[in-house]
C-alpha positions in Angstrom: -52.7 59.0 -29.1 -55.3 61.8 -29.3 -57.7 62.4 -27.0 -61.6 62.3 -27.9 -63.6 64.7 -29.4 -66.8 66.5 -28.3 -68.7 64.4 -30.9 -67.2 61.1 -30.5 -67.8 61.5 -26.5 -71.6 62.2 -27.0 -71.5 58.8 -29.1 -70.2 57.2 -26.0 -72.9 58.2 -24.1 -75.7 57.9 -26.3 -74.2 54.1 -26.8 -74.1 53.8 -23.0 -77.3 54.6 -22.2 -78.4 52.8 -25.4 -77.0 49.7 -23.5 -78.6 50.4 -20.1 -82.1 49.9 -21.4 -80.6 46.3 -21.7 -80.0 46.0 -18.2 -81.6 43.6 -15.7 -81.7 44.9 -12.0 -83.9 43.4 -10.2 -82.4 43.5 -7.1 -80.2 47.0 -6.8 -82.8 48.3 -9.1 -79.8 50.6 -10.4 -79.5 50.2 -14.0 -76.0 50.5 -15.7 -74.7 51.1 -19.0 -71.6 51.4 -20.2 -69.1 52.1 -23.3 -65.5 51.8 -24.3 -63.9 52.8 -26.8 -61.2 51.0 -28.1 -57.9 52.7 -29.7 -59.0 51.9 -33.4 -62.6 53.1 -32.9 -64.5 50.2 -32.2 -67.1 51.0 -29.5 -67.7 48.1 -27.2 -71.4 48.2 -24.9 -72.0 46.6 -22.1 -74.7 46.3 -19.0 -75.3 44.7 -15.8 -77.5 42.0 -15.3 -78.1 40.4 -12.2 -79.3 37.0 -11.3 -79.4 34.7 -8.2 -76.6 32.7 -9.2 -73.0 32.3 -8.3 -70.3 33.8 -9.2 -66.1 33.6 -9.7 -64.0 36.0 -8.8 -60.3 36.9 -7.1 -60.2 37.1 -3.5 -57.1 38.5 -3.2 -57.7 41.4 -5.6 -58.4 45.2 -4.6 -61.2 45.7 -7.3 -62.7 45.4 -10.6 -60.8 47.3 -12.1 -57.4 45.7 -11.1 -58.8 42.3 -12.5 -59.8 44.4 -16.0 -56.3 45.9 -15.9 -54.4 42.3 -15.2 -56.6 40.9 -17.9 -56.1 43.7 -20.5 -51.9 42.9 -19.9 -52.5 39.9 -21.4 -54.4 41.3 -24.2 -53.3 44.3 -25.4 -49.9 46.6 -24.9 -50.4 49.6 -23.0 -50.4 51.9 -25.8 -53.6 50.2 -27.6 -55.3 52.0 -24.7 -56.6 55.2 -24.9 -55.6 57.8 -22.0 -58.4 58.5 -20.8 -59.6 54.7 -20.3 -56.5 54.2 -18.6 -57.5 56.7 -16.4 -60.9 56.0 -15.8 -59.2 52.3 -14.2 -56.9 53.8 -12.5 -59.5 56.1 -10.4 -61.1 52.8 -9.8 -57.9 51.4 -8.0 -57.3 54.5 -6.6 -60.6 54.6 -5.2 -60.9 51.0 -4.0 -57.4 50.9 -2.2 -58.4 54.9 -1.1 -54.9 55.9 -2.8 -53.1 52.4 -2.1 -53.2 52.4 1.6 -56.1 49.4 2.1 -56.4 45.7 0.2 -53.3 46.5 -1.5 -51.1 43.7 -2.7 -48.4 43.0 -5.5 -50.5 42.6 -8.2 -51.9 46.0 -7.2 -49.4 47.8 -7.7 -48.6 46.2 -11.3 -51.9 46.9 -12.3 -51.6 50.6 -11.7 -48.2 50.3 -13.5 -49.3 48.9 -16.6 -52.0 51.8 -16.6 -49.2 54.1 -16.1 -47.7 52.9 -18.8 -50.9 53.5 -20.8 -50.5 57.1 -20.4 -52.7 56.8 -16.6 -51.8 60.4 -15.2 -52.3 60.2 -11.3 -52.2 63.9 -11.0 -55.4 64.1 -13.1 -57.3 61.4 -11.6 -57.0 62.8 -8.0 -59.1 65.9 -10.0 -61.9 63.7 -10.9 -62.1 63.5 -6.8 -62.5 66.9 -6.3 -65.9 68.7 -4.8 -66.9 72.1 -5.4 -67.6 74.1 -3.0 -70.9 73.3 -2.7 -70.2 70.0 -2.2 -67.4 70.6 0.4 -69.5 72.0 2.6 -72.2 69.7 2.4 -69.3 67.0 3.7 -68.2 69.0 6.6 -71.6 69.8 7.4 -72.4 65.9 7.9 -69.0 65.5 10.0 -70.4 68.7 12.4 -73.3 66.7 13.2 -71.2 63.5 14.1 -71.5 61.3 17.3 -69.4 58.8 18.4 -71.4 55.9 20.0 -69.4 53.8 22.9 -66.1 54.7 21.2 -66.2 53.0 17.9 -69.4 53.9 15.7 -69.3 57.2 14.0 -73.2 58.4 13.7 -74.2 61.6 11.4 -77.5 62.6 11.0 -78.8 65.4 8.9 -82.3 66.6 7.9 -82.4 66.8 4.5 -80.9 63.9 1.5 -77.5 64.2 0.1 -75.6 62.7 -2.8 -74.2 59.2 -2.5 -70.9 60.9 -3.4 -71.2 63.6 -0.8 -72.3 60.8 2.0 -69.7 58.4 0.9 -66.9 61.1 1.1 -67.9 62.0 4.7 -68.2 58.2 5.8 -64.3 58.1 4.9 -63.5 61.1 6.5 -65.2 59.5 9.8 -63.4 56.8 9.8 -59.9 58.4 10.3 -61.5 59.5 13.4 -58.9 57.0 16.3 -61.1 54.0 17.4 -63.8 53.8 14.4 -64.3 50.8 12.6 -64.6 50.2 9.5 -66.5 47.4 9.3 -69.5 49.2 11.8 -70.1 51.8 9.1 -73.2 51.6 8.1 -74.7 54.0 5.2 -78.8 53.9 4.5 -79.9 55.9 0.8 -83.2 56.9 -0.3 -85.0 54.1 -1.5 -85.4 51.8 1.6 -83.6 48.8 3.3 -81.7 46.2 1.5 -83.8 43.3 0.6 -82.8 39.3 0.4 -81.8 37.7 -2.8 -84.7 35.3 -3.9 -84.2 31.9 -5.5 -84.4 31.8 -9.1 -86.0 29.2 -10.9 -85.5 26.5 -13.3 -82.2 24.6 -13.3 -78.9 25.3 -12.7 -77.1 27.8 -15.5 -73.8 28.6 -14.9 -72.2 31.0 -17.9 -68.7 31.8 -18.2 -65.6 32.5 -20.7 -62.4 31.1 -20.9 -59.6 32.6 -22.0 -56.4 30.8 -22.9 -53.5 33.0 -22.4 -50.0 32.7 -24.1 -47.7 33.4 -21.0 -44.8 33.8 -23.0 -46.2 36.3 -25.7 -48.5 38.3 -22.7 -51.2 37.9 -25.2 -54.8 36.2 -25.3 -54.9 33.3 -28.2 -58.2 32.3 -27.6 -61.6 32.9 -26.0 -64.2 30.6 -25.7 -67.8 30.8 -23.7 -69.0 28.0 -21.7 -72.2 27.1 -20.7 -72.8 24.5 -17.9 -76.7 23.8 -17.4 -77.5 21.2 -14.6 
């Protein structure tokens, strides 16, 4: 399968960002669009839009993009993918299970092997995780600054703002410091605190789609939306 060209990537983004002035973020205020591809050239959009309402998923899964790689089994055979979406989902578990060490679980592991079999290099997605040097040192200049506070909370403070990638990459390294726990780290960006989730009004509107799988054929028969209003 070939890999894209210059052209057809700029489509992608034009059609991504196309699709995030669709998006509705009224809490994260962080706006996302996004485009795929598909191996016969269809370009498929998609945004976020966020709602005080609840919502389904797996428990027992490591991230999105195991449930999008379970779910794409079903629909398509690993070569209707193209490499470099395989890829892109395989970062995602790679990222979320920080190279399959945390939240890990069978169905992980044959997630990442049907993106494997889609052509998923892990070679070239551990160089999508790569700094520059610029960026390396920005890291190590957080961990410098590092206290520990009563044996178990790794505190860093610098004087200017860094990237969310460069902050994020530094709170790891922290945390493979003996004692620190995971679940004290805390991480505050530019753009103030957190705020609650407010009640939305009107009734009840639960949307969803259903899928109806053929277990023997690993293949989706049928999809259908539903619609529950109270």
């Amino acid at each position: 399968m070939s890999e894209l060209t210059r052209e057809e990537k700029q489509a992608l983004i034009r059609a991504a960002l196309d699709a995030r002035t669709r998006a509705v973020a009224p809490y994260s205020r962080f706006w996302v669009g996004a485009a795929l591809r598909s191996a016969d050239g269809r370009v498929f959009t998609g945004c976020n839009i966020e709602n005080a309402a609840f919502s389904f998923h797996e428990p027992y899964a490591s991230s999105t993009c195991e449930l999008v790689s379970e779910l794409l089994g079903y629909l398509m055979e690993p070569g209707e993918l193209l490499r470099g979406e395989a890829e892109a989902m395989m970062a995602g578990l790679m990222l979320d299970t920080k190279n399959f060490t945390m939240r890990t679980g069978g169905r992980t592991f044959e997630a990442a092997a049907f993106l494997r079999r889609a052509g998923a290099d892990t070679a070239e997605v551990k160089k999508l995780f790569q700094n520059d040097l610029a960026g390396t040192i920005a890291k190590y200049a957080i961990i410098q600054n590092a206290k520990l506070y009563r044996d178990q909370i790794a505190i860093a403070v610098v004087d200017h703002t860094v990237g969310r990638v460069t902050a994020a990459q530094a709170a790891d390294e922290l945390l493979s410091i003996l004692g620190v726990k995971p679940e004290l780290s805390l991480n505050l960006f530019l753009g103030g605190l957190p705020k609650r989730y407010e009640e939305a009004e009107g009734p009840c509107k639960i949307n969803a789609c259903k899928f109806v799988i053929d277990t023997e054929a690993h293949k989706c028969v049928e999809v259908k939306r539903v619609d529950l209003i109270e």
